[in-house]
C-alpha positions, 0 to 999 in steps of 0.5 A, a space after each residue: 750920499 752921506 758920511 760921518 767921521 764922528 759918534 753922536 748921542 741924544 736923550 729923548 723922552 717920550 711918555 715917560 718912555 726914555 730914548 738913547 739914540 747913538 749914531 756911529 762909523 760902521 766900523 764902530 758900530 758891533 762894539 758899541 752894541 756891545 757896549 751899550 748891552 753892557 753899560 744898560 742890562 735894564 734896558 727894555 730894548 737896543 734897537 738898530 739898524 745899519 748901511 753900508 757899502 760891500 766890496 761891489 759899491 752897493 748899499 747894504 741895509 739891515 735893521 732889528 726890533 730887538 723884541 719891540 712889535 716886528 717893523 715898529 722900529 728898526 725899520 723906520 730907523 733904516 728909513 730915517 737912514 735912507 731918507 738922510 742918504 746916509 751910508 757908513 753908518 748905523 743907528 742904535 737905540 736903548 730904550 728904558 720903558 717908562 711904563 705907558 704902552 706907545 702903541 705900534 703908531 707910537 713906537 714908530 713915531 718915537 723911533 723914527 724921531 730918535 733917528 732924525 734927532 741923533 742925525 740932527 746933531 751930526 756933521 755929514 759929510 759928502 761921500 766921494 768913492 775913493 780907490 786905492 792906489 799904490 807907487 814906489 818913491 827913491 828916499 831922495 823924493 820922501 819930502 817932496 812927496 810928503 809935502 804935496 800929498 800934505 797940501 792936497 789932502 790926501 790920505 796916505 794908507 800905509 808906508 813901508 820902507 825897504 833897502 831902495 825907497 819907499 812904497 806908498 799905498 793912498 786912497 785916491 777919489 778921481 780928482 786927486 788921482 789926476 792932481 796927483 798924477 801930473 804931480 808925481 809922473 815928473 819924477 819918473 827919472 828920478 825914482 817914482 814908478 806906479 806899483 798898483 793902480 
């Protein structure tokens, strides 16, 4: 499975029809529809589709045909989506009709080929499960963790300082849990304790 951390966009045009193609983070994904609805009133359609994970890890999908013939295309965006093992994320396109009729064979070729372009001109990135994983650090250890967690790359959620140290939320895949682990354990005597795993 596949990730983005960045927005694309391609034009197409297809029988005089035009064809705006956005892929965004999921997290970014309402806003832009409503954005989108905002930035093209003209617009003839803004058709979607989307997959993401829930809280239990498994993949949620969900696509509309905002007024286009029922299955002509969200779902061969949704399918294009599937077919790129991409989760995280959702396509949406603004189509401008151009005055010829695509026909339901059409409609689903120029949706699915929006699709493919926009993911074309992505950056993906492998997807690896993260868990969070929190621990409390003496202020004499701040540095030392810092440096580390710099050189290894791992993404500090949050941090909150109190009157004894400082209390650390990552987010952790399984391989950086075990580096991490034999890094920070040494320091049990000196003020690291593991809050929440």
């Amino acid at each position: 499975m596949y990730i983005i951390k960045d927005a694309y966009h391609i034009e197409l045009e297809i029988k005089k029809s035009t064809f705006i193609a956005f892929l965004t983070h999921i997290d970014k994904f309402d806003s832009l529809h409503v954005e989108l609805k905002e930035k093209h009133p003209k617009a003839t359609h803004i058709v979607w589709a989307k997959r993401f994970l829930n809280e239990f890890d498994q993949i949620v999908e969900n696509c509309s045909d905002d007024g286009e013939p029922k299955g002509t295309s969200g779902p061969p965006i949704l399918n294009v989506l599937r077919g790129s093992e991409l989760i995280e994320c959702g396509i949406l396109v603004v189509r401008y009709f151009g005055g010829i009729k695509l026909g339901t064979g059409g409609l689903v070729r120029a949706y699915g080929s929006s699709a493919k372009e926009v993911i074309k001109s992505a950056n993906l990135i492998k997807y690896v499960k993260k868990e969070e994983f929190s621990f409390f650090t003496a202020y004499n250890l701040s540095d030392r963790f810092e440096h580390f967690l710099k050189k290894e790359s791992i993404d500090v959620v949050k941090k909150e300082y109190n009157a004894n140290g400082i209390a650390w939320d990552l987010k952790l895949s399984k391989a950086q849990k075990e580096l991490f682990l034999n890094f920070a354990t040494s320091y049990e005597r000196d003020g690291f304790k593991i809050t929440e795993q």
